[in-house]
C-alpha positions as protocol buffer text, in pm:
chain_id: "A"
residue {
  index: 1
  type: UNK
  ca { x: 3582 y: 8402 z: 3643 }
}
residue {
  index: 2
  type: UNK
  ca { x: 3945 y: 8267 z: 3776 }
}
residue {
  index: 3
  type: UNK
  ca { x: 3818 y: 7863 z: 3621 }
}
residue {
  index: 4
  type: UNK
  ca { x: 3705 y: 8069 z: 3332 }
}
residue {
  index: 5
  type: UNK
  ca { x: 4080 y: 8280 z: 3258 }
}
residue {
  index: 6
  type: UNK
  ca { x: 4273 y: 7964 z: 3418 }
}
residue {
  index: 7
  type: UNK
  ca { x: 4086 y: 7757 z: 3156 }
}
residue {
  index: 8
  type: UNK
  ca { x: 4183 y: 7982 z: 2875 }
}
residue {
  index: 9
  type: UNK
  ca { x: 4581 y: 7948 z: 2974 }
}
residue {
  index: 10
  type: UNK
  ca { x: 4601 y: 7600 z: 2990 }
}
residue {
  index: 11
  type: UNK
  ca { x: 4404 y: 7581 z: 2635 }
}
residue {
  index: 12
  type: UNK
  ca { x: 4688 y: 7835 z: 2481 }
}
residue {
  index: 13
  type: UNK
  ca { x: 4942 y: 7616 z: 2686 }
}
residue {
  index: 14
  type: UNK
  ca { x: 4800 y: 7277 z: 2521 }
}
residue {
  index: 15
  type: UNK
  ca { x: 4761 y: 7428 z: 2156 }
}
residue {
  index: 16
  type: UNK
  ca { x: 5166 y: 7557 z: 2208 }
}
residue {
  index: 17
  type: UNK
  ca { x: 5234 y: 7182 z: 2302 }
}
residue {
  index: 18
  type: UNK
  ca { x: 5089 y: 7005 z: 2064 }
}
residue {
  index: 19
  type: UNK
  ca { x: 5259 y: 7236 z: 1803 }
}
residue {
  index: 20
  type: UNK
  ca { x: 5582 y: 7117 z: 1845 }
}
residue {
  index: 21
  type: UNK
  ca { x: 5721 y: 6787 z: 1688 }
}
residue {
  index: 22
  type: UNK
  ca { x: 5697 y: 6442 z: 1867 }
}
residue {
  index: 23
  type: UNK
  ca { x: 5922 y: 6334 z: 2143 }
}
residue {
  index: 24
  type: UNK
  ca { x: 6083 y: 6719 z: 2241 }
}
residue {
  index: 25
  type: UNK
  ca { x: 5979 y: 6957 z: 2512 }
}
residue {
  index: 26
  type: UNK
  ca { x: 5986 y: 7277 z: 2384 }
}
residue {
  index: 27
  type: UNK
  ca { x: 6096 y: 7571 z: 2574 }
}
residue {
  index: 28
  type: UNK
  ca { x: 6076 y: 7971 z: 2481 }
}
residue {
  index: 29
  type: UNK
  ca { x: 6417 y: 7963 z: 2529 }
}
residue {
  index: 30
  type: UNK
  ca { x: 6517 y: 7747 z: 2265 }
}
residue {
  index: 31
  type: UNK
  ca { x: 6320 y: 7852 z: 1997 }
}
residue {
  index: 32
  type: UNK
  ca { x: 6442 y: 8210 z: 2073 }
}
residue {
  index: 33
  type: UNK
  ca { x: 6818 y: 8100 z: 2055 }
}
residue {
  index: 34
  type: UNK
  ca { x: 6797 y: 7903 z: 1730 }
}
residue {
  index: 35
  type: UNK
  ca { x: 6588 y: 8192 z: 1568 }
}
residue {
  index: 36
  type: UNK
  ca { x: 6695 y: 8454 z: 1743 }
}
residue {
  index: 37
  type: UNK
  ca { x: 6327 y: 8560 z: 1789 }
}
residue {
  index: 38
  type: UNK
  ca { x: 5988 y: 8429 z: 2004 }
}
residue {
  index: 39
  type: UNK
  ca { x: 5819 y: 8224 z: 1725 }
}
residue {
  index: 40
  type: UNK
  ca { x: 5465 y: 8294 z: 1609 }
}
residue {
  index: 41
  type: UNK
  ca { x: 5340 y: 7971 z: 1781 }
}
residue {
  index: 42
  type: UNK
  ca { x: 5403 y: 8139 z: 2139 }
}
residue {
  index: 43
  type: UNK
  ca { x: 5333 y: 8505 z: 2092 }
}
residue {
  index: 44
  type: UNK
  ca { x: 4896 y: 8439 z: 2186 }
}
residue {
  index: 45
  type: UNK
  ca { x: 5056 y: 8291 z: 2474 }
}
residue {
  index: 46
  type: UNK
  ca { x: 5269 y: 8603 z: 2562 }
}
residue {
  index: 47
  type: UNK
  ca { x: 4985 y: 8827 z: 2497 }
}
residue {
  index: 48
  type: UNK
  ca { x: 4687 y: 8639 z: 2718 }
}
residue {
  index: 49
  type: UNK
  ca { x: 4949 y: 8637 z: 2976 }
}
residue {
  index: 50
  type: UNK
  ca { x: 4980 y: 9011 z: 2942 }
}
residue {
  index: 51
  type: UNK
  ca { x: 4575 y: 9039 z: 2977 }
}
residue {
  index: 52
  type: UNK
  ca { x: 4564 y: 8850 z: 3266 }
}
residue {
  index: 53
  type: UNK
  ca { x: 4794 y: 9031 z: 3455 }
}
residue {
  index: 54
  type: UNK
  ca { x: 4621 y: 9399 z: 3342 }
}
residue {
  index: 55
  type: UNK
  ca { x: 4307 y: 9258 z: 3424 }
}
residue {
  index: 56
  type: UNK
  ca { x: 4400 y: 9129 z: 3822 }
}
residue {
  index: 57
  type: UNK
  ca { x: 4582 y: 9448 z: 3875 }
}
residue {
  index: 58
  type: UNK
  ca { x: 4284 y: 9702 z: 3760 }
}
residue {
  index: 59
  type: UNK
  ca { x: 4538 y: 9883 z: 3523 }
}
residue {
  index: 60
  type: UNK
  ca { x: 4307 y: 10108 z: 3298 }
}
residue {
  index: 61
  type: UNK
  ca { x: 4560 y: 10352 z: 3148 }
}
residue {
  index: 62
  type: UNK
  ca { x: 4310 y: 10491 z: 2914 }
}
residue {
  index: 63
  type: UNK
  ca { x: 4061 y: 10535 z: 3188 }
}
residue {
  index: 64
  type: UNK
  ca { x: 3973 y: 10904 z: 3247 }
}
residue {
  index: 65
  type: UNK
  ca { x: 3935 y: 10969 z: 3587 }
}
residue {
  index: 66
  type: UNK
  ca { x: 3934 y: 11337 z: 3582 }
}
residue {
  index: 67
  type: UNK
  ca { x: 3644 y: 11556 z: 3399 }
}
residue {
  index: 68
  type: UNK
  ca { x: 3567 y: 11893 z: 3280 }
}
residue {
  index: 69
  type: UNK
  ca { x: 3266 y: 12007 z: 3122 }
}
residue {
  index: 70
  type: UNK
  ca { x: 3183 y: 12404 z: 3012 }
}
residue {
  index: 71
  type: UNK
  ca { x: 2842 y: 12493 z: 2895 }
}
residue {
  index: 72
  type: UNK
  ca { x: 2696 y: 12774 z: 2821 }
}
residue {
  index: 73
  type: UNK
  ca { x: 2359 y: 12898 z: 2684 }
}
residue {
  index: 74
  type: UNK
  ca { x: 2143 y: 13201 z: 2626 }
}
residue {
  index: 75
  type: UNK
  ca { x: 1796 y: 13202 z: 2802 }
}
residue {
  index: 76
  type: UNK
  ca { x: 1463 y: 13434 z: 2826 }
}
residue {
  index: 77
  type: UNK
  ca { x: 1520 y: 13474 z: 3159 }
}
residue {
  index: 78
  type: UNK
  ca { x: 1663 y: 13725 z: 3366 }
}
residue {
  index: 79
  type: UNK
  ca { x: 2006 y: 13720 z: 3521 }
}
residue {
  index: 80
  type: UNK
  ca { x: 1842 y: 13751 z: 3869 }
}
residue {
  index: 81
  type: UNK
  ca { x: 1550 y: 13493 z: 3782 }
}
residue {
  index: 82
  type: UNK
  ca { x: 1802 y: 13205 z: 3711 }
}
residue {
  index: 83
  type: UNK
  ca { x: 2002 y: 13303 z: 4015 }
}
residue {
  index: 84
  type: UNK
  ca { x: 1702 y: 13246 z: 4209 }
}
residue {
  index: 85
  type: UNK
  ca { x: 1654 y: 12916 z: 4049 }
}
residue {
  index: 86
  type: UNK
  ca { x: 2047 y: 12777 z: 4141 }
}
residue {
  index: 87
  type: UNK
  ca { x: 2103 y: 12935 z: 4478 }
}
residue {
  index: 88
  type: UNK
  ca { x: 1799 y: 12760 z: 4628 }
}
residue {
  index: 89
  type: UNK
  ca { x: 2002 y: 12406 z: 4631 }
}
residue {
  index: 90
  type: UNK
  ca { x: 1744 y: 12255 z: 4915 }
}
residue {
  index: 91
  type: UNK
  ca { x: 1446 y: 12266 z: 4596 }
}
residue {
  index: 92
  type: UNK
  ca { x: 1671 y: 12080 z: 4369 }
}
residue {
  index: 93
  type: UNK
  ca { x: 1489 y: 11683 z: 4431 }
}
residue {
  index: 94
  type: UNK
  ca { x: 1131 y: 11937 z: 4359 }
}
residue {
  index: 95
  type: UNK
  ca { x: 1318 y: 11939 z: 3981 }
}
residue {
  index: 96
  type: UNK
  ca { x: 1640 y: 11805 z: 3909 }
}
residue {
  index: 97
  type: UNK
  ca { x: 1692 y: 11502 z: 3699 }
}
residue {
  index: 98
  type: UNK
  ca { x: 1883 y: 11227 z: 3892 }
}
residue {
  index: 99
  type: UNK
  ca { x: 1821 y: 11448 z: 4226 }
}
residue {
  index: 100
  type: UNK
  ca { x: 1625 y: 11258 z: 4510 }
}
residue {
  index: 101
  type: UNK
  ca { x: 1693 y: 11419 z: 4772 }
}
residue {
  index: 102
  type: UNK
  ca { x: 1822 y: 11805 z: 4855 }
}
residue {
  index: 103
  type: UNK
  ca { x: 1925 y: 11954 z: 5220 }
}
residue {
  index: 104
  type: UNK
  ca { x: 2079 y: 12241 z: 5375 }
}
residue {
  index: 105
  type: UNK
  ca { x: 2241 y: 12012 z: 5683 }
}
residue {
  index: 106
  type: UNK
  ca { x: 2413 y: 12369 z: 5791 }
}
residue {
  index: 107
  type: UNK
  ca { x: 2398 y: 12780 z: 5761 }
}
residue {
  index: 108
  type: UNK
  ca { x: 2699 y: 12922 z: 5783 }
}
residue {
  index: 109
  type: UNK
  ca { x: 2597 y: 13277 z: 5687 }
}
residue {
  index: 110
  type: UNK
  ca { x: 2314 y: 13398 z: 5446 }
}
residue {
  index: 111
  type: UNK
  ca { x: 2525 y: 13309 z: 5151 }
}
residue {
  index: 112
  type: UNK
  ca { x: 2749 y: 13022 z: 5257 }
}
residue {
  index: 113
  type: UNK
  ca { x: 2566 y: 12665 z: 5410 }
}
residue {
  index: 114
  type: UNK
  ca { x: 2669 y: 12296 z: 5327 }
}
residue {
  index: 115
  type: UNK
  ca { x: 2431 y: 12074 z: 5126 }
}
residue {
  index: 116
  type: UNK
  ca { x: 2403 y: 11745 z: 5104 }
}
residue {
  index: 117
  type: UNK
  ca { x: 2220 y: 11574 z: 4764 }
}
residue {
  index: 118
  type: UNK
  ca { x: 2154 y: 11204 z: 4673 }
}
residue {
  index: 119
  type: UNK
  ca { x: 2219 y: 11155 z: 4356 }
}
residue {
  index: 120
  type: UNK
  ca { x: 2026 y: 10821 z: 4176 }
}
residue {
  index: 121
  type: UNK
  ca { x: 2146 y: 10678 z: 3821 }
}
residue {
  index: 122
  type: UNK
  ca { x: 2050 y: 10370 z: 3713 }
}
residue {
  index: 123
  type: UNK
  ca { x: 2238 y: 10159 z: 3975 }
}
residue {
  index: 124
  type: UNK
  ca { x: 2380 y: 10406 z: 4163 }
}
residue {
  index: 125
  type: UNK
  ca { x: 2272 y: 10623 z: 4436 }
}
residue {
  index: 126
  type: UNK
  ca { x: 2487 y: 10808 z: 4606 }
}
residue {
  index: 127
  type: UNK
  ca { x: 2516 y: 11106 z: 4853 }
}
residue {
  index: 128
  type: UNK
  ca { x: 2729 y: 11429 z: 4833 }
}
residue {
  index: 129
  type: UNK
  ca { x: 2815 y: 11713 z: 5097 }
}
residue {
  index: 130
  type: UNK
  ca { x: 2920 y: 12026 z: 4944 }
}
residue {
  index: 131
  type: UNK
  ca { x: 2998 y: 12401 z: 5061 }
}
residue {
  index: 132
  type: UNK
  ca { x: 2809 y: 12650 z: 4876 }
}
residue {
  index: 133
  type: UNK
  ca { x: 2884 y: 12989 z: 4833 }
}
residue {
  index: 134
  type: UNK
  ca { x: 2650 y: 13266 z: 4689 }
}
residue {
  index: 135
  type: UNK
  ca { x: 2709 y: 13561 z: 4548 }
}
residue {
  index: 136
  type: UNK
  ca { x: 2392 y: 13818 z: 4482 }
}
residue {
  index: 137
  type: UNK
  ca { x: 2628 y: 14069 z: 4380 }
}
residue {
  index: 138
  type: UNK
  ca { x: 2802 y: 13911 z: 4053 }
}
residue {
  index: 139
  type: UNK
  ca { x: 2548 y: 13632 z: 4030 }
}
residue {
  index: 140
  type: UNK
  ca { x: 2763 y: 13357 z: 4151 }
}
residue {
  index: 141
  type: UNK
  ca { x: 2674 y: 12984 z: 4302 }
}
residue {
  index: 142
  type: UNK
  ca { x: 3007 y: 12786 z: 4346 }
}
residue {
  index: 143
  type: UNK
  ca { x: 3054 y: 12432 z: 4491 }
}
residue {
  index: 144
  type: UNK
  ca { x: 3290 y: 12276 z: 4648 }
}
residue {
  index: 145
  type: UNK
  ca { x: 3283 y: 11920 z: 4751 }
}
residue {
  index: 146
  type: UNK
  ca { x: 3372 y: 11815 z: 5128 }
}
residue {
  index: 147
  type: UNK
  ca { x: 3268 y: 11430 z: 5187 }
}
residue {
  index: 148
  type: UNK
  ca { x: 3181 y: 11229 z: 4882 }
}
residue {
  index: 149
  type: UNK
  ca { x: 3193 y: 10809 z: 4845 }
}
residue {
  index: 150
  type: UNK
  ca { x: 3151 y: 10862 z: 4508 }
}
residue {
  index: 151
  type: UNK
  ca { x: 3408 y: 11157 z: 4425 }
}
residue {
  index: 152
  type: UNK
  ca { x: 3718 y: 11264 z: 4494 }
}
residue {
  index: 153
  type: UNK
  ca { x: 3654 y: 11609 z: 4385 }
}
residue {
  index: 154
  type: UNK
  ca { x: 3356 y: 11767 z: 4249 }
}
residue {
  index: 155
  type: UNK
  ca { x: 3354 y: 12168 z: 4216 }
}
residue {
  index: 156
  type: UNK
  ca { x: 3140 y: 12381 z: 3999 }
}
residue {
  index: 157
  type: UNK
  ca { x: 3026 y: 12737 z: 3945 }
}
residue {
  index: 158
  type: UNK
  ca { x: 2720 y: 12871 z: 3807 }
}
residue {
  index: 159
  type: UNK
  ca { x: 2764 y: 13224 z: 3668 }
}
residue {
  index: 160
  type: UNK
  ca { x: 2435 y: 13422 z: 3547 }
}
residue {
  index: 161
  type: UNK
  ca { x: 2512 y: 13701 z: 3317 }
}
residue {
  index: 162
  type: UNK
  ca { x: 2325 y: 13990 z: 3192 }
}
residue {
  index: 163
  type: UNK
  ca { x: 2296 y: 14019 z: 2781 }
}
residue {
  index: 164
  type: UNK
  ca { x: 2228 y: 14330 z: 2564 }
}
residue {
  index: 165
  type: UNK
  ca { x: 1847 y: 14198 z: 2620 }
}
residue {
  index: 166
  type: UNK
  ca { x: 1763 y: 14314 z: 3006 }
}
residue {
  index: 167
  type: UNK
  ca { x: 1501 y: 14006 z: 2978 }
}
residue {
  index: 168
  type: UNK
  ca { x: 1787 y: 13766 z: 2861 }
}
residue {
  index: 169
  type: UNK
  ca { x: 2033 y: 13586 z: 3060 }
}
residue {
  index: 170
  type: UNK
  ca { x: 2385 y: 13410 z: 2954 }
}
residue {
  index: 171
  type: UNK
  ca { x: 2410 y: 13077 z: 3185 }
}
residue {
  index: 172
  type: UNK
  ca { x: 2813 y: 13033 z: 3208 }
}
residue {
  index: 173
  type: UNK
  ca { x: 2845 y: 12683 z: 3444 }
}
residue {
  index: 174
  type: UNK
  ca { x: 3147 y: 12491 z: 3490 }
}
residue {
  index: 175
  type: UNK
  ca { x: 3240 y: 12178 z: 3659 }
}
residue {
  index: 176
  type: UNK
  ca { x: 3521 y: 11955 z: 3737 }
}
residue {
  index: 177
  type: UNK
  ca { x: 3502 y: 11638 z: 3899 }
}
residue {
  index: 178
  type: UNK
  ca { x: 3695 y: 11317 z: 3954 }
}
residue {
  index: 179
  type: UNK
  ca { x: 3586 y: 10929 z: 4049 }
}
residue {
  index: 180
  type: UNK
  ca { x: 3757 y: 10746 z: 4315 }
}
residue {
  index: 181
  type: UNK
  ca { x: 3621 y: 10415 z: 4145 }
}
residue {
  index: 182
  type: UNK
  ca { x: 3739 y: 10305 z: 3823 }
}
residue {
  index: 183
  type: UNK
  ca { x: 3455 y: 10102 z: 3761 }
}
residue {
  index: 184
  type: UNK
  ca { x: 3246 y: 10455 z: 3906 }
}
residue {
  index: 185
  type: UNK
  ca { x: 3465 y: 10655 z: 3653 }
}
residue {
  index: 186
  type: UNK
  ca { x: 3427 y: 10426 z: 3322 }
}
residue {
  index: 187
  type: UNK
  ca { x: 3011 y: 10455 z: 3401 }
}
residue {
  index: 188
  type: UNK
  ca { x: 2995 y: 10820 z: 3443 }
}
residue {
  index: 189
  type: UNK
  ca { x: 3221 y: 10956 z: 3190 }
}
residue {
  index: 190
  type: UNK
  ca { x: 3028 y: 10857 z: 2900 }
}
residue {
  index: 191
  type: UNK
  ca { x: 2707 y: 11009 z: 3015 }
}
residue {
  index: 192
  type: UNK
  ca { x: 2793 y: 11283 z: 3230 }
}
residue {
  index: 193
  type: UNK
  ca { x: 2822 y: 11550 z: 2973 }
}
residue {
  index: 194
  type: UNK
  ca { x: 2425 y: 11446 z: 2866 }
}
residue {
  index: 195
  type: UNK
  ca { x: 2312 y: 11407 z: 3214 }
}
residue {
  index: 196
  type: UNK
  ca { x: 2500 y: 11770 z: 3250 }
}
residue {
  index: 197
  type: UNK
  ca { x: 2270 y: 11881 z: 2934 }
}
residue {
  index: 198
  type: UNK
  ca { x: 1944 y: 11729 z: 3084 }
}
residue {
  index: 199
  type: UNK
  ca { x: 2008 y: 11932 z: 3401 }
}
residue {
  index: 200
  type: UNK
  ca { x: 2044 y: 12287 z: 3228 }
}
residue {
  index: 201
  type: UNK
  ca { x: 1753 y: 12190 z: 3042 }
}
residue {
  index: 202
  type: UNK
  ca { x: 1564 y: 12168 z: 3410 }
}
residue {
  index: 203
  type: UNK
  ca { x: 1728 y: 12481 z: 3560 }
}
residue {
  index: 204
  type: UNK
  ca { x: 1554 y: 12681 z: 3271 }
}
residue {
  index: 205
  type: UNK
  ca { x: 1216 y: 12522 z: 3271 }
}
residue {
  index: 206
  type: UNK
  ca { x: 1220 y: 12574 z: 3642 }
}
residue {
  index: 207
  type: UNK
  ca { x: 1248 y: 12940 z: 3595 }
}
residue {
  index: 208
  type: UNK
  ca { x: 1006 y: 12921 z: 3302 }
}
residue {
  index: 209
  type: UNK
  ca { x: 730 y: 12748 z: 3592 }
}
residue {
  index: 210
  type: UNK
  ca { x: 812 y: 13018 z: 3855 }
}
residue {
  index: 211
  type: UNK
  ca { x: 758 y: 13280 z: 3656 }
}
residue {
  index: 212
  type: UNK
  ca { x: 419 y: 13133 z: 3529 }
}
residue {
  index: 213
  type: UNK
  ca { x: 301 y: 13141 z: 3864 }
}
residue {
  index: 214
  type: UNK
  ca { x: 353 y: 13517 z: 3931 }
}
């Protein structure tokens, strides 16, 4: 890749050269005095100089790092029938897209413990150690990330709540997150709001399969 963009200078350096007339050596600076601008001729050469430097210093200005995605849907389940399905984090690889692996590496109390999950996508797998806290009470599972290659932050709440229809429930979940890669960040942000999607999706037909069993 360096022969490849050192190649492509010399070629705009050439083409710059063998624009100007016989016998002179043309410098930037003289064609900016006598015209009192950069001529035409030079300006590719200002801009793939411009690119090369962006590209060897990873500047990405448009790149978002940081994410936050709300969702929220009504399901015929009850509140306490999804809770079920969220607070028990060590099932998730039994039924969670992009989940292979789910454990509770320590109890804290009955409704606090750190999880760890591998994560898979495409070519990524990755591992993730979070602090869960549950709430039976309001029907609460939050999330808060504490060792992560992949992330610098990843926190997110699940919120079950009860409808005018007792066999209804209203999933509320919420998440923020943020790459430490750039080249993590630019893969993820495009499809994490689907893969997001594709994971409700599971919570609910998880609930839907545990109550068929009853």
């Amino acid at each position: 890749m360096l022969r490849t963009v050192k190649d492509c200078t010399t070629q705009c350096v050439h083409s710059f050269l063998s624009s100007s007339r016989p016998g002179a050596v043309p410098t930037m600076a003289s064609y900016a005095s006598a015209s009192g601008r950069w001529p035409s001729s030079s300006r590719p050469l200002a801009v793939a100089t411009q690119q090369i430097r962006t590209f060897f210093n990873f500047k990405l200005p448009s790149l978002e790092m940081e994410k936050t995605v709300d969702m929220y849907k009504v399901v015929p389940h009850t509140p306490e029938q999804m809770y079920q399905v969220v607070a028990e984090v060590e099932k998730y690889d039994q039924f969670l897209p992009f989940c292979c692996r789910s454990t509770v590496l320590r109890q804290h109390s009955p409704e606090k413990f750190d999880a760890q999950l591998t994560v898979g996508f495409k070519v990524f797998q990755e591992k993730y150690t979070s602090r869960v806290q549950l709430d039976p009470e309001a029907l609460l599972v939050k999330a808060e990330l504490l060792d992560s290659d992949l992330f610098s932050r990843m926190d997110s709440t699940w919120h079950l709540q009860p409808t005018k229809d007792p066999s209804q429930c209203r999933i509320v979940f919420h998440v923020e997150f943020a790459m430490k890669s750039a080249l993590h960040a630019a893969a993820i942000n495009t499809v994490f709001e689907d893969i997001s999607k594709q994971q409700m999706a599971a919570f609910v037909r998880r609930a839907e399969s545990l109550r068929s069993r009853r």
